[in-house]
N, C-alpha and C positions, 0 to 999 in steps of 0.2 A: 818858639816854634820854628821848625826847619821852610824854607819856603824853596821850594824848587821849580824853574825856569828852565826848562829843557827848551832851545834851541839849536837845529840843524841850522845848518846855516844854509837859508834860502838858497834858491837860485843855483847854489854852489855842486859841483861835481859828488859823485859818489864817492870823489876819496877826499873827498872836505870833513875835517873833522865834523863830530856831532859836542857840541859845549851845554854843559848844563852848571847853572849857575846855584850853590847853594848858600842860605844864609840862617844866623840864630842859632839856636843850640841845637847839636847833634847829641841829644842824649837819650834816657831813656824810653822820655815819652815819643820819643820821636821817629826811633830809629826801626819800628816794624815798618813805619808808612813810607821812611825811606828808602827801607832796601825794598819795597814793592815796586813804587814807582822805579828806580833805577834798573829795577828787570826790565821792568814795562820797556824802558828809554830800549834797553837792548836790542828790544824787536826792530826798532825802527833807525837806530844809530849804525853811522860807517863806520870804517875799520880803525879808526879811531875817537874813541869817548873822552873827551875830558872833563874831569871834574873840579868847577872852580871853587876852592874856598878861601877864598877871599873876604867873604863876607861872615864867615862861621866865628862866631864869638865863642863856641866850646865845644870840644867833640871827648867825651867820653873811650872806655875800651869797646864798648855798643858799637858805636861808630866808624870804628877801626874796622873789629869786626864785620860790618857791613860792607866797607872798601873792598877787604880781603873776599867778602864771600861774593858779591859782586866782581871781582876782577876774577878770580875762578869761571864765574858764569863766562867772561866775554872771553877769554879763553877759546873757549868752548864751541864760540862764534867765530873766533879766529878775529874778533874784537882789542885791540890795546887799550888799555885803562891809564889815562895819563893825571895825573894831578897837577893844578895852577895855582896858585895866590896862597902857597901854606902856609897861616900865619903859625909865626913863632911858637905858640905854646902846642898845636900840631905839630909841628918839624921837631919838635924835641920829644913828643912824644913814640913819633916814629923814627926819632934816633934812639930811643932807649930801650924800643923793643925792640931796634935792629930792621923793621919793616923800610925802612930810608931809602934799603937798595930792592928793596921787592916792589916799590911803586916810578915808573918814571915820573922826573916832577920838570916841568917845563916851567921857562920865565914868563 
């Protein structure tokens, strides 16, 4: 199950990023309640979101999916969508469908 941690970063300015941390499998079962919650974050996240997976043991095409349909939304907010901690078998998969350069991925 996906467990997700949305933290702003207290205290911090408006142009503090907003980090939300996800973990477990991003798959089927998973992946309506996370692209819900990730809108949600949008209401309340600065201009920049990052999404940590770090902790993601599998993300499916669902999941991708969801990144993609999600960074559309923030867009749209005038929000950046940055990705952190892409483990390996994610980064190959968004090397292989070419998404590598559609997502920024911070260290």
């Amino acid at each position: 199950m996906t467990v997700i941690d949305i933290a702003p970063l207290a205290g911090a300015s408006a142009s503090a990023p907003t980090l939300v941390h996800l973990s477990g499998d991003i798959d089927i079962f998973t992946t309506a309640r996370l692209r819900q919650r990730l809108i949600n974050t949008l209401a309340h996240s600065t201009d920049l979101l990052i999404v940590d997976l770090s902790q993601v043991t599998f993300c499916g095409a669902g999941g991708i999916g969801v990144l993609i349909g999600v960074q559309g939304r923030a867009r749209t907010r005038g929000i950046t969508l940055a990705l952190t901690g892409v483990p390996p078998r994610v980064a190959r998969l968004l090397r292989i469908t070419g998404l590598d350069h559609r997502f920024p991925v911070m260290a």
